[in-house]
C-alpha positions in Angstrom: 0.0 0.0 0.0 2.8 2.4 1.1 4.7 1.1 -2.4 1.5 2.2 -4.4 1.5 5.6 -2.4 4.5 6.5 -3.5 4.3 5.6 -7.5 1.3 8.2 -7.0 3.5 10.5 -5.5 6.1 9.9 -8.4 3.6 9.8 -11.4 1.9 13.0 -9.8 5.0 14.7 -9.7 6.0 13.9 -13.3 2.8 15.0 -14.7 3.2 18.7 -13.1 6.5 18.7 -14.2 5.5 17.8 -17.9 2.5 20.4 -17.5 5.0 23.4 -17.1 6.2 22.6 -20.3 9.8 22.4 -21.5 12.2 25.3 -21.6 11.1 27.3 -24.7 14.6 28.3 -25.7 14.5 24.6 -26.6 12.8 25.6 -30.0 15.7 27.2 -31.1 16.8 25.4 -34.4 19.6 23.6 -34.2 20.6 24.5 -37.6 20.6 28.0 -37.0 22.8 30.3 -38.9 22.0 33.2 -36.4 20.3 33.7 -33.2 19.6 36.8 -31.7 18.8 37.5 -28.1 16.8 40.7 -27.2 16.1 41.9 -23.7 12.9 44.0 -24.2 13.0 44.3 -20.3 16.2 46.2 -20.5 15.4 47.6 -23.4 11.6 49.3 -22.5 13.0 50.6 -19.7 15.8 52.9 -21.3 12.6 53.6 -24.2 10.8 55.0 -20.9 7.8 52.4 -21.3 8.4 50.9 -17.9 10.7 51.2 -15.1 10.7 53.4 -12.0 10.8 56.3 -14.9 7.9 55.4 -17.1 7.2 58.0 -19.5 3.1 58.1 -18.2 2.5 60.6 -21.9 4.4 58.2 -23.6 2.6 55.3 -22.5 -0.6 56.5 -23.2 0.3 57.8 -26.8 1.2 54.1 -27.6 -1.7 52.8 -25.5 -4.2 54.9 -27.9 -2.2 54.2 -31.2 -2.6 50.2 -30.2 -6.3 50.7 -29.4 -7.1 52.3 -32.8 -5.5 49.9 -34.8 -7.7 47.1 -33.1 -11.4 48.3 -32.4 -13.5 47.3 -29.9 -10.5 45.2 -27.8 -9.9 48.2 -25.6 -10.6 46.4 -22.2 -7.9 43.2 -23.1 -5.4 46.1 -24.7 -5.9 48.3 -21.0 -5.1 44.8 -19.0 -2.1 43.4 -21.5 -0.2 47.8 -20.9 -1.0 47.4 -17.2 0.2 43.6 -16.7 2.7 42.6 -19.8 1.8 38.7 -19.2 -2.2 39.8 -19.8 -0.8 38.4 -23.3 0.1 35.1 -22.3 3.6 35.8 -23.1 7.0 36.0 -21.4 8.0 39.5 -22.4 10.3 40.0 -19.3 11.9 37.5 -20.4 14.5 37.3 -23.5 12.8 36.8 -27.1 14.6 35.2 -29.5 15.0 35.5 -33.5 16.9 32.9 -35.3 17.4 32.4 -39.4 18.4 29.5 -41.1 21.4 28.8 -43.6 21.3 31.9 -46.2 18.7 33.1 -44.7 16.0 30.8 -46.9 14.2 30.9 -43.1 13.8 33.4 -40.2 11.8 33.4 -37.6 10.8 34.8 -33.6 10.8 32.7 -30.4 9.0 33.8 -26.9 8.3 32.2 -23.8 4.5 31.3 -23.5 3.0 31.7 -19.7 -0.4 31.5 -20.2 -1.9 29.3 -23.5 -5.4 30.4 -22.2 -4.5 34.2 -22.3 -2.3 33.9 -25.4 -5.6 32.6 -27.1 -7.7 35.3 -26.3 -5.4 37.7 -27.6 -5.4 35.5 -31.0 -9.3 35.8 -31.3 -9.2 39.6 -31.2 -6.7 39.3 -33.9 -8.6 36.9 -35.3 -11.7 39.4 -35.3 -9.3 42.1 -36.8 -9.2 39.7 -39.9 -5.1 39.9 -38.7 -5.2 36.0 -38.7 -7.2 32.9 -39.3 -8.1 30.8 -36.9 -6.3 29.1 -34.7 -5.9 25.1 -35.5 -3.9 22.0 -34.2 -2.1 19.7 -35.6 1.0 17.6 -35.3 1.4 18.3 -31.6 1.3 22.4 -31.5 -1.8 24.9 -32.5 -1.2 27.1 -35.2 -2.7 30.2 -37.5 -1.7 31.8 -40.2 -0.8 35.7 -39.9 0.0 37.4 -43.1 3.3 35.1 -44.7 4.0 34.0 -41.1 3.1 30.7 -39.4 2.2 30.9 -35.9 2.3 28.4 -34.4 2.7 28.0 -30.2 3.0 24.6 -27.6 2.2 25.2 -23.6 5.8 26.7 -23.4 7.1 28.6 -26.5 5.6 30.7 -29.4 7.2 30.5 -32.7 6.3 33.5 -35.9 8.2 31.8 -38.9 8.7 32.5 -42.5 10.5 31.6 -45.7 12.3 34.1 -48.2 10.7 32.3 -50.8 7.1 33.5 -50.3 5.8 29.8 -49.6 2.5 28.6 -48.1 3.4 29.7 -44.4 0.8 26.4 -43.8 4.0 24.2 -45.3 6.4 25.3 -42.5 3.4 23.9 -39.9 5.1 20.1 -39.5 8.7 21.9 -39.2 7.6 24.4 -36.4 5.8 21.4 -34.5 9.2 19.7 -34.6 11.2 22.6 -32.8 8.3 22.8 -30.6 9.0 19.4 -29.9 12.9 20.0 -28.8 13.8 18.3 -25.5 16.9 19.7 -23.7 20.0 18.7 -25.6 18.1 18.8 -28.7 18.1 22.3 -30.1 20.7 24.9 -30.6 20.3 26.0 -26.8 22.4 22.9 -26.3 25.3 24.0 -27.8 28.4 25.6 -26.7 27.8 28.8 -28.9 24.4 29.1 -27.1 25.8 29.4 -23.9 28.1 32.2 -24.9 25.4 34.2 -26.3 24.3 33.5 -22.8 27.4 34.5 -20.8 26.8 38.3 -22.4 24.9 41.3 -20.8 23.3 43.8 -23.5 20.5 44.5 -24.3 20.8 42.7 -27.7 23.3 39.5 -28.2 23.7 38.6 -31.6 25.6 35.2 -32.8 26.3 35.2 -36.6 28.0 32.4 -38.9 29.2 33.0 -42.6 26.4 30.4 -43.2 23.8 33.5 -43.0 24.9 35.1 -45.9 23.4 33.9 -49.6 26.1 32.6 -51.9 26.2 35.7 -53.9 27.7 37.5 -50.9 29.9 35.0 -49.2 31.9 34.5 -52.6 33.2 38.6 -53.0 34.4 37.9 -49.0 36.1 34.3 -50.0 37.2 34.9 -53.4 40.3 32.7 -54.0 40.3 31.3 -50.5 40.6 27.3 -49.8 37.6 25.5 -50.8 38.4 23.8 -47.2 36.6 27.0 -45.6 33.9 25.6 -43.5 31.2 28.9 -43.4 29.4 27.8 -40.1 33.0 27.8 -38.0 33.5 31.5 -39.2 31.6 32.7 -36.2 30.8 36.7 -34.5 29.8 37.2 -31.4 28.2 41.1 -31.2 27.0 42.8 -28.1 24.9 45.7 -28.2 23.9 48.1 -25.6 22.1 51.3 -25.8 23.6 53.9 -23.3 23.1 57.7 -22.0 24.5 59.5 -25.6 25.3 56.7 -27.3 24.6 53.0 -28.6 27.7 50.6 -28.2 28.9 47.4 -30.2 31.8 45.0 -29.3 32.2 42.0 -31.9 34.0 39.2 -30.7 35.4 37.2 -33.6 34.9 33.2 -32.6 37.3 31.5 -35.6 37.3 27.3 -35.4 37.7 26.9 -38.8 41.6 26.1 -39.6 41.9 28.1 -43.0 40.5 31.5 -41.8 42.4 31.1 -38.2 45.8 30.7 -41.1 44.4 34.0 -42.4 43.7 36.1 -40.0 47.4 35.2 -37.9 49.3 36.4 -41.0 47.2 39.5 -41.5 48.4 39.9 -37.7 52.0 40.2 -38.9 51.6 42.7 -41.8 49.8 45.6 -39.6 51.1 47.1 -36.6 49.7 49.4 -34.1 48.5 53.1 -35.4 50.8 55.7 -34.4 48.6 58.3 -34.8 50.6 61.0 -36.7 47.6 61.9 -39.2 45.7 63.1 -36.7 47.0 66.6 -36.8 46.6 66.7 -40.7 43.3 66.8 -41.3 40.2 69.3 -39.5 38.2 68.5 -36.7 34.7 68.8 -39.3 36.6 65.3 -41.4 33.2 63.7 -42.3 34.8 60.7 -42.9 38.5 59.4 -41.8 40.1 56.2 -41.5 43.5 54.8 -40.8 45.6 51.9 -40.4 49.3 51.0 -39.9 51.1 48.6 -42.7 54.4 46.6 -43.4 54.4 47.2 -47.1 55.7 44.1 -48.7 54.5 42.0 -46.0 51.1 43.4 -47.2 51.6 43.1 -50.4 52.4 39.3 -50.2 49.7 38.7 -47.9 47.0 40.3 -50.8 48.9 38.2 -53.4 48.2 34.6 -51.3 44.6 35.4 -52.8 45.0 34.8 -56.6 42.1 37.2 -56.8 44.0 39.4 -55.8 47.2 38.5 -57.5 45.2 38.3 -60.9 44.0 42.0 -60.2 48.2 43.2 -59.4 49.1 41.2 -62.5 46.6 41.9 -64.7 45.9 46.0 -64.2 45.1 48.0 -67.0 47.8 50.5 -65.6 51.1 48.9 -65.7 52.6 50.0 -62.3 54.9 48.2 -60.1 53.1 47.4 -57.3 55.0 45.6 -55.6 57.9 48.4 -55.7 54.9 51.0 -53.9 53.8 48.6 -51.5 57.6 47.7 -50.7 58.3 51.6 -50.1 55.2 51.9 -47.7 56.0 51.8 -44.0 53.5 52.8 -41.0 50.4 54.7 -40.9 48.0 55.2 -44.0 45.0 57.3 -43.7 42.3 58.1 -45.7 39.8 60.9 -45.9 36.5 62.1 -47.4 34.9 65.1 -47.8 33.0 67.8 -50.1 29.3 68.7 -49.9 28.9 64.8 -51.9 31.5 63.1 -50.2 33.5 62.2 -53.3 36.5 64.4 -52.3 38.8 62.1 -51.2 42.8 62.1 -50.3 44.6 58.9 -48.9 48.4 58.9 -47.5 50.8 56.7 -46.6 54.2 56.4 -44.7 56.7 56.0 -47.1 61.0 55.1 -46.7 61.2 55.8 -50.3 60.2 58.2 -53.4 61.8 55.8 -55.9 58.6 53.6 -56.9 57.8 57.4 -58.4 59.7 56.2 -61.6 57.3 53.2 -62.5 55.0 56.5 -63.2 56.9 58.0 -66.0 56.7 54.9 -67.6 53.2 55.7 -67.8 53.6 58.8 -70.2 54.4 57.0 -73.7 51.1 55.3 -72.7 49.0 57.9 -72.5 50.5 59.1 -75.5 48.9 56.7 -77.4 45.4 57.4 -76.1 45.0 60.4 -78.4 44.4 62.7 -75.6 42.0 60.5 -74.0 44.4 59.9 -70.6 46.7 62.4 -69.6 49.3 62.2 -67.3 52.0 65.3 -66.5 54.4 66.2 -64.1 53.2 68.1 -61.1 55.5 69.9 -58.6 58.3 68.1 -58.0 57.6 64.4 -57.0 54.0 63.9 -58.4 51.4 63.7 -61.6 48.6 64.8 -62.5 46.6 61.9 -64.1 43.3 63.0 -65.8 40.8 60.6 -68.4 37.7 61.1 -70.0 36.6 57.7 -68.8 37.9 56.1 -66.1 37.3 52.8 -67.2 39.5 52.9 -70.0 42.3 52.5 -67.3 40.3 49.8 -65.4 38.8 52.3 -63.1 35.3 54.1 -62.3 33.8 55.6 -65.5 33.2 58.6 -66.3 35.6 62.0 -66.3 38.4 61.0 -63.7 41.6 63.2 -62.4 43.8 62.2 -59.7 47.0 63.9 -57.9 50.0 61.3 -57.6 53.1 62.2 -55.6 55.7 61.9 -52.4 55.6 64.7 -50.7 57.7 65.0 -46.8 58.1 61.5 -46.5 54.0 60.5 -47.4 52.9 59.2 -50.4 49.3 60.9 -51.0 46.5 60.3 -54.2 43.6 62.5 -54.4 41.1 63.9 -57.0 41.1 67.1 -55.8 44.2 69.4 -56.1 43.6 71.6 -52.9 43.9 69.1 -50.9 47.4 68.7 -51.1 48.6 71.5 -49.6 45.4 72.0 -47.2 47.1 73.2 -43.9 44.6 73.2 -40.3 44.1 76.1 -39.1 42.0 75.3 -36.4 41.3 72.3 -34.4 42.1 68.8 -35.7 41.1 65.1 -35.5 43.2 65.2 -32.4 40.9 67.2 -30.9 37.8 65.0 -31.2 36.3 63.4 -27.8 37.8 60.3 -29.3 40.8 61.6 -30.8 43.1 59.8 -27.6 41.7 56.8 -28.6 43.7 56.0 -32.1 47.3 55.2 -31.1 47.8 52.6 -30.3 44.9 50.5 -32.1 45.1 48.2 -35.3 42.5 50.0 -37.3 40.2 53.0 -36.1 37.6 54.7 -38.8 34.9 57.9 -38.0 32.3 58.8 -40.2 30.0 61.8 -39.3 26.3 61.1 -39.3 24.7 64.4 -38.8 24.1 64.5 -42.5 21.5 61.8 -42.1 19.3 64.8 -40.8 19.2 66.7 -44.1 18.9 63.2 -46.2 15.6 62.2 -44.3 14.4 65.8 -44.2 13.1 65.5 -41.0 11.6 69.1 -40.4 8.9 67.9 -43.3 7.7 64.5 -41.4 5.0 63.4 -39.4 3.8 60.8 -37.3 4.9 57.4 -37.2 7.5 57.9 -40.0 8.6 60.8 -38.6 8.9 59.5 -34.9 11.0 56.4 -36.5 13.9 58.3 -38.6 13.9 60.5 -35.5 16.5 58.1 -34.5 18.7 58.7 -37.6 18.3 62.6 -37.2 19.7 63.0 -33.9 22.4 60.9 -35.1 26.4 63.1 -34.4 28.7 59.8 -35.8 29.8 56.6 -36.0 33.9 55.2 -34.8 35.2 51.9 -35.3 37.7 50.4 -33.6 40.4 47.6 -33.5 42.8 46.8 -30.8 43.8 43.6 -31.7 42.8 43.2 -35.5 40.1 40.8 -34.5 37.8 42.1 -32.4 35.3 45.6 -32.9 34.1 48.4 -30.7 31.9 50.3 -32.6 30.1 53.5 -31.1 27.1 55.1 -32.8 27.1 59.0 -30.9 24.1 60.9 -30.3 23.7 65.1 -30.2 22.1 64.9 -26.9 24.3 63.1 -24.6 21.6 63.5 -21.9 19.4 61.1 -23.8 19.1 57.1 -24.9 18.8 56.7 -28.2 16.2 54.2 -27.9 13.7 57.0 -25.8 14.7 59.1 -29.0 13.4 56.4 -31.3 9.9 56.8 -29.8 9.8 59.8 -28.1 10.2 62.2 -31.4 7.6 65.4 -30.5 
């Protein structure tokens, strides 16, 4: 009797454990080419929406703006903004987007609390005409909602979709499988899971070269091993919106053999920044970016790809390349300007002006072109190039002139003369908030954004619109950074310092 007691105990103990339902990150496919993890917790908080400093005007606005959209559900909508899990979802908790191998599939995970709940929220939608309604089949419940399954079990909810417009009723059987996913079956199980895990932002984000479609993985490989395995290429990204400013550190997470080969040799061509540029250039430098390079080293390293070694070998200008990139040294730098942001000048550390000669090689050439490409001395270690059409010489088309020359020890090229000789009067790159933050590093690039205001036009929009390229308008610039060569700090600067950019992105008046 006591025996039987206790298999009741054990059975009734099993069956509440079975009713919770299994952990919904579960559903995560194992085949994912990217997962995403977004704390919406964190993340209303800093938009105002919740927290000890809810925005009460701000709430209401969205409140009303809901309510509209869905008539006659105003008493579920008031109960879902005062109590989040009136939805019969996890929202405190992380949700979860994932996409397949070049991104044929995408699709959204959340934690389901209430089935009962989540199903009353369905039928209003259902009453919208937002989605059919709501059927069962091969273990799950599902409905259909625009090109998106949606489908949902006792613990997770699953949106899906394909990027080939298919029957969102054909993905039903694979959805029911991932709602199916024990622990140990589904990408939560693996390492790369638990590292998305290990990170605090408000948005994780774990990539693979598997993501992207074949036409842009082959530009990026070009020439490499056919030994490249895409899904051990691997980024780790971090992203956290902060007071002025939104931050992104990429972690690089390399297991596959030939890019690891790679990426230690690119190691021994660059060398830390020294920073001398700086000073060269003014503080209003829309867009600057600099490096430092062992030459030949770099050269050879390029070459390794036969891509690359086909371009060098095969220019349509002659040059000795290999004699420039021998003669290079240090830092290079390059910079953008002009009301267009075609006005461009790049220099380089050179030990050596004698590469200068493969140039005046160059003239008979240019002879020949019956005043189509010119090229003439200028000053007295340079030329001025000028063609009516750049692709003649295997570059843009269209009118083309560029400045060549060596000139105190740097090697510049630009394609407009003034910039040569352009001295700073007034305050220089140096001089930046971030200006202390370049020597030292592997690579750093800065690219102002306030120019986005005038694109969008901002002053002319309303509403919704309006209130979402807010976030764009208020943008001041964006810097990129490299310590090591292999991981990224990335920081996207606001006007307003005082301000999260994500209570900008709703909270445009």
């Amino acid at each position: 009797m006591k025996l039987r007691f206790i298999y009741i105990l054990v059975l009734a103990f099993i069956m509440s454990a079975c009713d919770k339902g299994s952990d919904y990150r579960n559903a995560i496919p194992s085949k994912s080419a990217a997962v995403v993890a977004v704390d919406l917790n964190s993340m209303s908080e800093k938009m105002g929406l919740s927290g000890e400093k809810v925005d009460k005007p701000l709430l209401d606005k969205l409140e009303n703006m809901v309510k509209s959209g869905l008539t006659g559900s105003d008493a579920l909508i008031e109960k879902i903004f005062d109590d989040g899990t009136e939805s019969g979802l996890g929202l405190k908790d992380k949700i979860y987007l994932f996409a397949g191998e070049q991104a044929k599939m995408g699709g959204l995970l959340v934690k389901v609390t209430d089935r009962d709940k989540l199903e009353k929220l369905l039928d209003v939608l259902k009453k919208q005409q937002l989605c059919l309604s709501v059927k069962e089949a091969d273990g799950c419940r599902w409905t259909i909602v625009g090109d998106w399954l949606l489908a949902y079990s006792k613990s997770a909810f699953i949106l899906v979709a394909d990027n080939k417009g298919s029957d969102p009723e054909s993905l039903v059987r694979q959805a029911s499988m991932w709602l199916r996913q024990k622990d140990g079956e589904g990408f939560s199980a693996s390492e790369d899971f638990t590292s998305i895990e290990s990170k605090n932002g408000d948005i994780v984000m774990w990539t693979s070269l598997e993501l992207l479609p074949q036409e842009a993985v082959y530009p990026l490989t070009m020439g490499v091993s056919a030994e490249l395995k895409l899904k051990d290429v691997k980024a780790l990204s971090v992203v956290d919106f902060q007071q002025g400013k939104t931050v992104v550190d990429i972690e690089t997470m390399i297991d596959d053999k030939v890019m690891k080969n790679i990426l230690e040799k690119k190691q021994q061509v660059t060398s830390s920044i020294k920073g001398n540029y700086l000073d060269m250039f003014p503080s209003s430098t829309p867009f600057w970016a600099t490096a430092n390079i062992k030459g030949g080293e770099f050269y050879d390293f390029l070459c390794e790809n036969p891509a690359m070694r086909r371009y060098f070998d095969n220019s349509m200008i002659p040059l000795d390349f290999r004699s420039i990139f021998n003669a290079i040294s240090g830092d290079v730098a390059l910079a953008m300007s002009g009301t267009d942001g075609r006005e461009f000048i790049a220099y380089a550390d050179v030990n050596s002006d004698s590469f200068m000669e493969s140039f005046e090689r160059l003239k008979a050439m240019a002879l020949l072109s019956g005043g189509q490409v010119v090229l003439k001395n200028y000053g007295d270690k340079g030329y001025e190039f000028k063609t009516v059409d750049g692709s003649l010489v295997g570059l843009s088309s269209g009118p083309l002139s560029l400045w060549i020359g060596v000139k105190d020890g740097k090697l510049y090229v630009t394609n407009k003369e003034s910039l040569i000789d352009r001295r700073v009067l007034g305050l220089s790159l140096r001089n930046r908030k971030w200006g202390d933050r370049v020597a030292g590093q592997k690579f750093f690039m800065v690219s102002d954004l306030t120019s986005l205001n005038r694109i969008f036009d901002l002053k002319h929009l309303k509403g919704t619109m309006a209130s979402a390229l807010a976030f764009f308008g208020g943008l001041d610039c964006l810097t990129v950074e490299s310590a090591d060569g292999e991981n990224v700090h990335i920081e996207i600067l606001m006007k307003d310092n005082n301000k999260n950019p994500l209570a900008t992105l709703l909270n445009y008046r």
